[in-house]
Phi, psi and omega in degrees: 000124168240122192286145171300313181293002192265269215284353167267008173280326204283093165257123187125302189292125191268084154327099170286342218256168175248089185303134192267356149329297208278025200245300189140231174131052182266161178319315209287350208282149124311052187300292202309319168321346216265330201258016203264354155241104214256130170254070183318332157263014187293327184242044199260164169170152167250135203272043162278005191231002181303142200261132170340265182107232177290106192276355187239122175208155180232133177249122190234112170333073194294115176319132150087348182234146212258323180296306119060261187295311171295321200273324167303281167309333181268317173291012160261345166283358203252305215279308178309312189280040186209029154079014146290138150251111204240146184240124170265127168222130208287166182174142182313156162306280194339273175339312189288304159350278190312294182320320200266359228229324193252352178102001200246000139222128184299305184224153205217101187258026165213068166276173197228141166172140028269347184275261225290000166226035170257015144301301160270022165256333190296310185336282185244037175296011203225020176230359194247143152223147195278151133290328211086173228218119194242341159208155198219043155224014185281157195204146146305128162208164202225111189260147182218129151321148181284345183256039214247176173247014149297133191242358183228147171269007126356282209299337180284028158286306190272343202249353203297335184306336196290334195215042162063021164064044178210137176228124199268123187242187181264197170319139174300332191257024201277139163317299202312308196304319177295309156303339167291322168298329184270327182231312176349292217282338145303272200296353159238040170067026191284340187323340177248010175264116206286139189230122182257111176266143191188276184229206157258346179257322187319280211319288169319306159282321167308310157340287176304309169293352157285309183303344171314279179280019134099023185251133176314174178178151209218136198215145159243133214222192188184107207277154339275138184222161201278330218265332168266028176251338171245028177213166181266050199225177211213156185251136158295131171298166182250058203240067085314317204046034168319295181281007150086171167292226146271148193229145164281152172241129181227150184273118170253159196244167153266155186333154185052023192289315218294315188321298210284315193240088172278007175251343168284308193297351184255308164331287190291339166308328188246025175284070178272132132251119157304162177304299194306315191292339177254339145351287198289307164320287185309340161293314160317320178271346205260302190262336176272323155244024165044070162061309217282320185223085159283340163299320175287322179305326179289302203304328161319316211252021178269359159330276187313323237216052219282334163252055176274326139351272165315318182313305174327311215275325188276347166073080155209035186294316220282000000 
């Protein structure tokens, strides 16, 4: 765990990582634009010769977003056969933001950026440092069943009866919500279309019950997720581009981690996953082991995958 008070003893020590301090990170500062093209190989290096350093790290989890989740557990299994002891812990996006910002979580491996967390990077960017950016496609989106008829999310204006006057959304305190609150629903005009935020399992079982009963249903969701492999559903176009574009996903640290622990920091530096690969984990964890042991899901599924593990640590994913 790095403690503020530890890691400001540490002099001296040459940061591979890019500190959002010497960026500023004030409310008012435009960190996350900064983050707006993501190279998943750019900092790969290999970190076997890396000194361990701090041996205790917390990893935090974002409720309710399953990548998340993936990532959060398989870097705790890599990082454990590599002389850590490491604790996953789930938490709202805010909460996590915050934690990791005060120090009381070490590392956060899913921020969206440049859109969907660049609130909470301006925000405590001056408490942050970057890992590097581990998958570089991921997008925001507003999912409909396939047979329903809208094709644009225009179209829920004239259309909101078809789906129950509702667009079911996630945690209040999920980027995506804000943005659907800030820019959706103002640039296309959604203002009488009731938008319900509430959880990611809410959002997730309305979904199913509806593809049950055979009733349309309008969701706001996000590639990459398991749910479009297991339901018969479609992204509504964008072409406001209200929901930002592709966005990278990146491991952010609290300030001085790669100092106190350089060989973990270089580790989430050499984290790439592919779309199959991480599919496939979130399939493993979500429907193969139900939530309940995502830790029995890695191991299974680096069973399959048996030198990914070294590949990480030695920085030859990309």
């Amino acid at each position: 765990m790095v403690r503020r008070r530890w890691w400001r003893a540490v002099a001296g020590v040459v940061v591979a990582t890019l500190t959002l301090a010497a960026c500023g990170g004030g409310p008012e500062d435009d960190v996350a634009s900064r983050f707006s093209s993501c190279s998943v190989s750019d900092r790969i290096a290999d970190a076997t010769a890396e000194p361990v350093g701090d041996r205790d790290i917390i990893i935090g989890a974002f409720v309710g977003w399953d990548e998340s989740a993936a990532a959060a557990y398989l870097m705790k299994n890599v990082l454990a056969t590599n002389g850590y002891g490491v604790q996953v812990k789930t938490v709202d996006v805010q909460a996590g933001f915050s934690a990791t910002a005060h120090g009381d979580i070490d590392v956060i491996p899913d921020v969206w950026l440049p859109t969907t967390h660049s609130s909470y990077v301006n925000r405590h960017g001056a408490q942050l440092e970057s890992l590097g950016c581990w998958y570089d496609d991921a997008t925001l989106t507003i999912a409909v069943n396939s047979s329903s008829p809208a094709r644009s999310i225009a179209d829920l204006k004239d259309l909101s009866d078809a789906y129950d006057d509702t667009l079911v959304g996630i945690e209040p305190g999920a980027g995506e919500t804000l943005l659907v609150t800030d820019r959706v629903i103002p640039e296309y005009g959604l203002g009488d279309l009731t938008f319900r935020s509430s959880s990611t399992a809410d959002m997730l079982g309305s979904l199913q019950q509806a593809i049950v009963d055979e009733r349309n249903i309008a969701v706001t969701l996000w590639r990459p997720h398991w749910a479009y492999a297991e339901f018969d559903i479609r992204d509504l176009d964008d072409p406001l581009g209200a929901l930002g574009g592709t966005e990278g996903i990146w491991s952010f640290a609290t300030e001085g981690f790669a100092g106190a622990a350089p060989k973990a920091a270089q580790m989430f530096a050499n984290l790439i996953l592919s779309d199959a690969e991480l599919a496939d984990l979130e399939y493993l964890m979500v429907a193969r082991h139900d939530r309940s042991d995502p830790d029995g899901a890695v191991v299974e599924w680096l069973g399959a995958h048996p030198d990914f593990a070294d590949r990480l640590v030695r920085g030859t994913l990309g």
